[in-house]
C-alpha positions in Angstrom: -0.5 -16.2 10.3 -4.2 -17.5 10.9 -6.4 -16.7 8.4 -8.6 -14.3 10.1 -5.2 -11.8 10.5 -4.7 -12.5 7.0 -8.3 -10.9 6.4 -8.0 -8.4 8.9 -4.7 -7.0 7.1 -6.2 -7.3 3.6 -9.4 -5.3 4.6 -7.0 -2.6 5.2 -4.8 -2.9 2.3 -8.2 -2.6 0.7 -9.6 0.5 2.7 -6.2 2.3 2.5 -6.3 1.6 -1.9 -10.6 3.1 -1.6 -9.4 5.9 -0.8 -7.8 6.9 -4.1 -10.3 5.3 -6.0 -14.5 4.7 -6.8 -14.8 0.9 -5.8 -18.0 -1.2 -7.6 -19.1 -4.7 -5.8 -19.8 -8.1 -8.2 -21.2 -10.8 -7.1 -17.5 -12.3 -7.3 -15.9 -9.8 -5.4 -14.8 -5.7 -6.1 -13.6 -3.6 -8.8 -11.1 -0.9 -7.7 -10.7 1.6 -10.3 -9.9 5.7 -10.9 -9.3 6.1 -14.6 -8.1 9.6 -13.8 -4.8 8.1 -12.0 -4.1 5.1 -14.6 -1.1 4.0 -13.5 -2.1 3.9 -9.9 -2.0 -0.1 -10.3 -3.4 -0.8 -6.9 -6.8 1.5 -7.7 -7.0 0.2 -10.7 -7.7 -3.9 -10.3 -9.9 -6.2 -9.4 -9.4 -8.0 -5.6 -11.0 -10.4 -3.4 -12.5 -12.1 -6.2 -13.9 -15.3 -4.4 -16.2 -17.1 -8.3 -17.6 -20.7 -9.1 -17.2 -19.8 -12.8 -13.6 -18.3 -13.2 -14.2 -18.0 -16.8 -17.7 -15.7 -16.6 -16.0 -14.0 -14.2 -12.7 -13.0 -15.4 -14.9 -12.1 -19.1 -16.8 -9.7 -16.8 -13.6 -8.6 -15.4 -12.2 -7.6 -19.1 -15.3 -5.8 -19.8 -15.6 -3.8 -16.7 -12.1 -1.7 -17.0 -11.9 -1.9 -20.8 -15.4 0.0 -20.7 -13.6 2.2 -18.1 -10.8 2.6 -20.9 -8.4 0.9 -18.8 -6.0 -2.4 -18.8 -7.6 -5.1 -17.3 -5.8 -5.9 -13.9 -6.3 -8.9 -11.1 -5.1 -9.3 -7.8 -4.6 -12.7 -6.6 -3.7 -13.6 -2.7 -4.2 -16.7 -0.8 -7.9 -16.1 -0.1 -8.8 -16.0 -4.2 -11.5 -18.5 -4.7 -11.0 -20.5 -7.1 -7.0 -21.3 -6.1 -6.0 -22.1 -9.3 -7.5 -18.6 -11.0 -4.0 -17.6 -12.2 -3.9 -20.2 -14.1 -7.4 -19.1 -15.9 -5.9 -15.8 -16.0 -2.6 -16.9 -18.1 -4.9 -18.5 -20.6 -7.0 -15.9 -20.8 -3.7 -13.9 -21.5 -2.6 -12.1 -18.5 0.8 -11.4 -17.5 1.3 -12.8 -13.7 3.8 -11.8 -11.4 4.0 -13.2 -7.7 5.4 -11.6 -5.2 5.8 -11.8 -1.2 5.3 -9.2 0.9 6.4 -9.8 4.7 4.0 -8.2 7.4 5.6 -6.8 10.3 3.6 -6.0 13.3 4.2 -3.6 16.4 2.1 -4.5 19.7 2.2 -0.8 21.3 3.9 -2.1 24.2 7.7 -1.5 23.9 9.3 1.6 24.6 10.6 4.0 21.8 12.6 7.0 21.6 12.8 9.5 19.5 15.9 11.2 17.8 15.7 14.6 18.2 18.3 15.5 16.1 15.4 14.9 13.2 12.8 17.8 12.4 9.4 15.7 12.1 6.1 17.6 11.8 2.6 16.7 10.4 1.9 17.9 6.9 -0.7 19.3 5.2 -2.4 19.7 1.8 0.1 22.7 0.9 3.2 20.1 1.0 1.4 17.5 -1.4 4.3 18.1 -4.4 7.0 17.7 -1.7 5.1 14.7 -0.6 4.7 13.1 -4.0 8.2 14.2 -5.4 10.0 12.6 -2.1 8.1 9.6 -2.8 8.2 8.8 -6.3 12.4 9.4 -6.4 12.3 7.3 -3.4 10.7 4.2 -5.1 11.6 5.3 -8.8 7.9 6.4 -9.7 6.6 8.8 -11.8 6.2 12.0 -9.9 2.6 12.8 -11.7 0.3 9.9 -10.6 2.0 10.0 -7.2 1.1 13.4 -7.2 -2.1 12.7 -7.4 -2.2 9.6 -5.4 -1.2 11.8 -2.5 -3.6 14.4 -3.0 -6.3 11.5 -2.1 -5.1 10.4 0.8 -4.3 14.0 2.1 -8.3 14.6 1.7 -8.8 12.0 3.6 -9.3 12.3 8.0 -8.2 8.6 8.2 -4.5 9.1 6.6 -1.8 10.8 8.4 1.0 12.3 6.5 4.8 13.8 7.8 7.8 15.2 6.8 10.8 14.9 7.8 13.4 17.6 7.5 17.5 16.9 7.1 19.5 20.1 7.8 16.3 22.5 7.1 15.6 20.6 4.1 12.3 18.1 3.7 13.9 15.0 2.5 11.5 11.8 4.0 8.0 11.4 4.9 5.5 8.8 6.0 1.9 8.0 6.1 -0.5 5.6 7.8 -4.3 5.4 8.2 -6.2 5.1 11.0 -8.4 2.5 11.7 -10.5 1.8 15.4 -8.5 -0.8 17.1 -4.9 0.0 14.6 -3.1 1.5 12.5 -1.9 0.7 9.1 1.1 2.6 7.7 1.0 3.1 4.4 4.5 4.7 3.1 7.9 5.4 4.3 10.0 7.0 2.0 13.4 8.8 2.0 15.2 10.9 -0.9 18.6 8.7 -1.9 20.9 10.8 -0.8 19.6 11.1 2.6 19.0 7.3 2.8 21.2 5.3 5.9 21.0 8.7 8.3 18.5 7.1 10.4 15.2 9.1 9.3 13.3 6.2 9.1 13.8 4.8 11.7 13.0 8.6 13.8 10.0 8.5 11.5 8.4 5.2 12.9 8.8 6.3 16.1 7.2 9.3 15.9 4.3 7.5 14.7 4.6 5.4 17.5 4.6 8.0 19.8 1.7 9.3 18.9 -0.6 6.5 18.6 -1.3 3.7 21.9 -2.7 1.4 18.7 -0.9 -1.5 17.7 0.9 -0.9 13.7 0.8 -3.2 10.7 3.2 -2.7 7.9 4.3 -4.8 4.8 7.6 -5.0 3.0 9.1 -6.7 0.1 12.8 -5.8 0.9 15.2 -7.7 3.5 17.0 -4.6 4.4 13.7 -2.6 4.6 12.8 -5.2 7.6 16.0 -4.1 10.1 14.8 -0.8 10.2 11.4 -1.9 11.3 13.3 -4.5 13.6 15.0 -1.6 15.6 12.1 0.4 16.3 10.5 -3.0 18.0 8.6 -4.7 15.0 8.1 -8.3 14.9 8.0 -10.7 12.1 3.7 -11.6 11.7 3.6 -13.7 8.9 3.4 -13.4 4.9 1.3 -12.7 1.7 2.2 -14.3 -1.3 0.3 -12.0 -3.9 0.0 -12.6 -7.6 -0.4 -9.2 -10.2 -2.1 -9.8 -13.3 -2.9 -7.7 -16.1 -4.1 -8.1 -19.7 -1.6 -7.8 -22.0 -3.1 -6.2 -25.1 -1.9 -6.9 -27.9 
């Protein structure tokens, strides 16, 4: 993946996380934080942090979400500037994890069908706990910041929210936001007990369906990948992302 695509998918990583969350520019880059939805990790960190003086800036960093009352967090990808900040952040004492998340890209050109033996439908701001309780058992969150990290992106015109009912019941949803020239989607979740009955896979289609823009989407997960696979997504590249945070004594 050229680095221009690797840009082009992190602005919209970025764009889709602004929506929960007030964003403040540095001359080293942005501050993403919402101390009204703490735990929301992503809105909650600093990114594209492209410094000369890793230690001034990292300080800065410290400063900025303690005075937000918050736990200093960094996000570190391939286009951090200097290369070796996680290395400043470990002596600074941050926690880093890396991680790879494998972007998957859909062209808008292959035909898709969908099963109509699956209940899809758009959703609206009246199915936000639905939304938020389908996702957080999906991914083992906790149902109250989700909540509210839902209730964001359902305010917003860009993000694009559906259910997905199994036997009359909701049971799976997923999102994306819109951008001019693509799409981005942002979550695909399904209840456990519902999981292997193909409702992701309807859901991505109906996505599909409705939009003539080429999609992005990232996993972390193998298994998560075939699913994509079958509905005619293709293997772009990868992100290997670092997640740092302060750990405070």
């Amino acid at each position: 993946m050229d680095s221009a695509t690797l840009k082009q998918i992190i602005d919209m990583e970025m764009a889709c996380t602004a929506v929960c969350c007030q964003v403040k520019t540095f001359s080293w880059g942005l501050a993403y934080f919402n101390p009204t939805n703490a735990q929301h990790y992503d809105a909650n960190s600093a990114h594209s942090i492209c410094t000369t003086d890793p230690a001034a800036t990292i300080r800065e960093i410290i400063d900025f979400y303690r005075a937000q009352g918050l736990l200093p967090r960094v996000r570190v990808n391939s286009l951090t500037e200097p290369h070796d900040l996680v290395s400043w952040l470990e002596n600074y004492g941050f926690w880093c994890t890396p991680f790879i998340k494998r972007v998957l890209f859909w062209d808008g050109t292959m035909p898709v069908a969908q099963d109509s033996d699956i209940l899809i439908r758009p959703a609206t701001a009246s199915d936000q706990e639905t939304l938020a309780y389908i996702i957080a058992k999906a991914n083992s969150y906790q149902v109250a910041w989700i909540d509210r990290y839902v209730g964001y992106e359902l305010a917003s015109s860009q993000v694009h929210y559906f259910l997905a009912y199994w036997q009359g019941e909701p049971v799976a949803c997923i999102a994306y936001m819109e951008f001019p020239l693509a799409g981005f989607i942002i979550d695909v979740a399904t209840l456990p007990d519902y999981q292997r009955r193909g409702l992701a896979t309807a859901m991505v289609t109906y996505v599909q369906q409705l939009t003539a823009k080429p999609l992005f989407l990232e996993v972390i997960r193998a298994n998560a990948e075939r699913i994509y696979n079958r509905a005619g997504f293709r293997y772009l590249g990868q992100i290997q992302e670092t997640v740092c945070f302060l750990h405070e004594k």
